[in-house]
Backbone as JSON Lines, residues from 0, in Angstrom:
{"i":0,"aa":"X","n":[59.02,130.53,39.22],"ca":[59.73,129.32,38.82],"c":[60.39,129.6,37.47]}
{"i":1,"aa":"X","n":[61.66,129.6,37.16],"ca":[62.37,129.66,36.43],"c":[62.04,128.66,34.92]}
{"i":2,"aa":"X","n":[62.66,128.7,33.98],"ca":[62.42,127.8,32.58],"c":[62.88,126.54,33.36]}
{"i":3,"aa":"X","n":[64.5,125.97,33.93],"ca":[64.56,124.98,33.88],"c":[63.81,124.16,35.03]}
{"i":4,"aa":"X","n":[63.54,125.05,36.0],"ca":[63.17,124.55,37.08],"c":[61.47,124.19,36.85]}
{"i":5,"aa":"X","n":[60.64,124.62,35.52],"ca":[59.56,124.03,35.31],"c":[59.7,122.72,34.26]}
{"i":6,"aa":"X","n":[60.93,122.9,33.58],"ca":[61.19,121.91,32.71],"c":[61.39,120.45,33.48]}
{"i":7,"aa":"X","n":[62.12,120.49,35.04],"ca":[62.41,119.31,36.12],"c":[60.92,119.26,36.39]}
{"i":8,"aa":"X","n":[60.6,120.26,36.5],"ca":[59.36,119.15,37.13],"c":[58.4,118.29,35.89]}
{"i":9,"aa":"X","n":[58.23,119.12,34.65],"ca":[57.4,118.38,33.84],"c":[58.12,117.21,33.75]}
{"i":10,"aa":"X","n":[59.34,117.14,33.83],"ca":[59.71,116.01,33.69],"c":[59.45,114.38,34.72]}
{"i":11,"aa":"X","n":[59.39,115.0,35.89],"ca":[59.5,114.56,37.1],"c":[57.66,113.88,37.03]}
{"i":12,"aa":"X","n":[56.52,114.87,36.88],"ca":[55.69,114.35,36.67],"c":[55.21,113.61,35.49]}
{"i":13,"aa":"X","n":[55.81,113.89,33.93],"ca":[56.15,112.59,33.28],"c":[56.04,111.43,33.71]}
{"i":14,"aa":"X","n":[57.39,111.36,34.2],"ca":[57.66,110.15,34.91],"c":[56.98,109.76,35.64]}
{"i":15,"aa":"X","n":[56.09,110.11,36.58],"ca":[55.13,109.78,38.13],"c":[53.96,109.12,37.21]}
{"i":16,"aa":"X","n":[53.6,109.97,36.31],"ca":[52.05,109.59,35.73],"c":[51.54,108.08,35.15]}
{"i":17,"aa":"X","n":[52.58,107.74,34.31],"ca":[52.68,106.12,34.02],"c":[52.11,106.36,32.67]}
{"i":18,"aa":"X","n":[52.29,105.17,31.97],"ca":[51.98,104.93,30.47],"c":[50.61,105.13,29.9]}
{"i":19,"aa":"X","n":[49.85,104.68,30.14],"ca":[48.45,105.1,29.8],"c":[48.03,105.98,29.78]}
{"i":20,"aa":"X","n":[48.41,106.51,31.58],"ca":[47.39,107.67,32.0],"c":[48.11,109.05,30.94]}
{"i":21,"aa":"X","n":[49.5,108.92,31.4],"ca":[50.64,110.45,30.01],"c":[49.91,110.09,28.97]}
{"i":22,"aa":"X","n":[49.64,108.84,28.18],"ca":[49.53,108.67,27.0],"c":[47.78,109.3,26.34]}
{"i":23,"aa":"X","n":[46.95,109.67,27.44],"ca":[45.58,110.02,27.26],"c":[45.14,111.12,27.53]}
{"i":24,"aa":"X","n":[46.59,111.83,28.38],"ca":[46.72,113.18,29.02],"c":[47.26,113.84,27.31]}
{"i":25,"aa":"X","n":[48.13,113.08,26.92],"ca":[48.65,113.99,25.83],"c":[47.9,114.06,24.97]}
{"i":26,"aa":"X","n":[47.32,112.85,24.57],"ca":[46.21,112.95,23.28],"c":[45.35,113.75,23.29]}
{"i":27,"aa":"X","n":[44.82,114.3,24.18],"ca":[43.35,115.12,24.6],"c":[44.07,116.44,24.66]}
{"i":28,"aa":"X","n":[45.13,116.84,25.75],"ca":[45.5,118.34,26.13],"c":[46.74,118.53,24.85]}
{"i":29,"aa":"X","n":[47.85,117.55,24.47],"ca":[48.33,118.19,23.32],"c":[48.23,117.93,21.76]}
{"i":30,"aa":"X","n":[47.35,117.01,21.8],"ca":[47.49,116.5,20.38],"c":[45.77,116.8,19.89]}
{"i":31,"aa":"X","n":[44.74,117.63,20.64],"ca":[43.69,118.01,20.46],"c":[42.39,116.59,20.01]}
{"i":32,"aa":"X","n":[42.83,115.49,20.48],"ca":[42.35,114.38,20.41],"c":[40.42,114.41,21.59]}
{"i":33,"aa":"X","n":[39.61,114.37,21.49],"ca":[38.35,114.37,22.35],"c":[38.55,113.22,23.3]}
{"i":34,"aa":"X","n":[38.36,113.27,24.7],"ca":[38.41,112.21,25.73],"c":[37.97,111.49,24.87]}
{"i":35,"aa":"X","n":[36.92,110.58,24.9],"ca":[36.37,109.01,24.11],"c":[37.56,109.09,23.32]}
{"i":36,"aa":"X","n":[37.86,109.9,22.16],"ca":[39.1,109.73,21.13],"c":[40.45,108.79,21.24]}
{"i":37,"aa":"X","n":[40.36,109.54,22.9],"ca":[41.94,109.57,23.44],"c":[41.65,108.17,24.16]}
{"i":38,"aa":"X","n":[41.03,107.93,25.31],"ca":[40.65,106.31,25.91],"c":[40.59,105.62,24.63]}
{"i":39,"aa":"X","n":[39.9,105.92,23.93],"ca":[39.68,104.16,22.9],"c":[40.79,103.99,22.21]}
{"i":40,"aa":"X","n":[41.6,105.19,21.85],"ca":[43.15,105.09,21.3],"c":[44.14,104.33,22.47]}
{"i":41,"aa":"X","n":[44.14,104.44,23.36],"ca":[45.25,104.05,24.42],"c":[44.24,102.85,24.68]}
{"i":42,"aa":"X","n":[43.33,102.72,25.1],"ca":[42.84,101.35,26.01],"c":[41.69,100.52,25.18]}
{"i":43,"aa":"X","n":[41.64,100.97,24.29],"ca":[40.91,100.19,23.76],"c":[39.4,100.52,23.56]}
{"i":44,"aa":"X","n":[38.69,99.3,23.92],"ca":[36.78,99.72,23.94],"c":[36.54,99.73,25.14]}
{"i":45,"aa":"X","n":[36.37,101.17,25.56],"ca":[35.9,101.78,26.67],"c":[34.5,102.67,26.62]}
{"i":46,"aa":"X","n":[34.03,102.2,25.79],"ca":[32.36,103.32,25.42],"c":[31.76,103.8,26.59]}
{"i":47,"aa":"X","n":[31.52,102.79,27.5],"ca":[30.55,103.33,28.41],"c":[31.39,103.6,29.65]}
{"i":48,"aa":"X","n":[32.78,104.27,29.7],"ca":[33.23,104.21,31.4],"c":[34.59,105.19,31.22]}
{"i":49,"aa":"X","n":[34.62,105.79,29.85],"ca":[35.56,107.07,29.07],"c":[35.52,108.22,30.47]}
{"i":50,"aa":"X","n":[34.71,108.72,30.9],"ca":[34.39,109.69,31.9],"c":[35.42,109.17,33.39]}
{"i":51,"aa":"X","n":[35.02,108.04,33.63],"ca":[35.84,107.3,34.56],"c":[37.36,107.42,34.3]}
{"i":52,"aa":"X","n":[37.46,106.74,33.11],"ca":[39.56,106.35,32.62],"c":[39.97,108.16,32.53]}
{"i":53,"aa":"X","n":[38.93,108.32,31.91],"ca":[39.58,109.95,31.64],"c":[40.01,110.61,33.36]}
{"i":54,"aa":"X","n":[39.18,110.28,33.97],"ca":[38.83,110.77,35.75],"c":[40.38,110.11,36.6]}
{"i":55,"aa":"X","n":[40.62,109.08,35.69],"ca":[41.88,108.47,36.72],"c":[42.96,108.81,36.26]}
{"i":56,"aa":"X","n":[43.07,108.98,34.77],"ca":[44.13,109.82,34.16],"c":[44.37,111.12,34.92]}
{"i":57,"aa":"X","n":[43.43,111.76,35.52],"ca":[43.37,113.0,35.88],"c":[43.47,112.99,37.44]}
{"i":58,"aa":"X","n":[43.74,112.2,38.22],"ca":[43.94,111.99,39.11],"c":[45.44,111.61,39.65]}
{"i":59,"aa":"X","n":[45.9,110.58,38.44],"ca":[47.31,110.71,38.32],"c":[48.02,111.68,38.22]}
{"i":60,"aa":"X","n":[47.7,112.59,37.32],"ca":[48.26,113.99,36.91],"c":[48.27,114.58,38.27]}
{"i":61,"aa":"X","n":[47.13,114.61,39.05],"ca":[46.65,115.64,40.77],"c":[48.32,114.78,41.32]}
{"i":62,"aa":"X","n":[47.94,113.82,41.56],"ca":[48.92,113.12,42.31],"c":[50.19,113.22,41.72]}
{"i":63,"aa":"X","n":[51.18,113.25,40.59],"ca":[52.22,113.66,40.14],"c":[52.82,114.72,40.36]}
{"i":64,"aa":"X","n":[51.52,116.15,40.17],"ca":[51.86,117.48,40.43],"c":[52.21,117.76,41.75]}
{"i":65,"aa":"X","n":[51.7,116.9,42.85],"ca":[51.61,116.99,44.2],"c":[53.1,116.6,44.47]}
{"i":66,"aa":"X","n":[53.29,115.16,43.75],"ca":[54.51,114.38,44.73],"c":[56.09,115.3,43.68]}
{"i":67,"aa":"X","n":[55.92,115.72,42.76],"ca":[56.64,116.41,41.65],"c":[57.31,117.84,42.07]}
C-alpha cells in the first residue's frame, strides 16, 4: 500500500470511528495518555467500566478498519 493510499484510508476510518471513540483512541495510542486517563478525559466518571469504554472504542476501530 502506497503513502497516499494509507493516508485514504486513515482517513476513511477517522471518519467511521465517531467522536468519542477517535477521541480515546488518540489520547491513549498518540498522545501517550493511560486508558482510565483517556475515558475520564473524553467521558467523564467512568472508574469502574474504563476496560469496557476502552473495549468499545476498540471495537469501533475493528469495525472502521474492516468497512475502510
Amino acid at each position: 500500500m502506497g503513502q497516499r493510499a494509507a493516508m485514504e484510508k486513515l482517513c476513511a476510518i477517522d471518519a467511521a470511528i465517531g467522536g468519542n471513540d477517535a477521541a480515546i483512541l488518540r489520547k491513549v495510542c498518540g498522545e501517550g495518555h493511560t486508558p482510565a486517563e483517556a475515558v475520564r478525559l473524553v467521558c467523564g466518571d467512568y472508574r469502574d467500566t474504563v476496560t469496557a469504554r476502552l473495549r468499545e472504542a476498540l471495537d469501533a476501530l475493528l469495525s472502521a478498519w474492516e468497512r475502510g
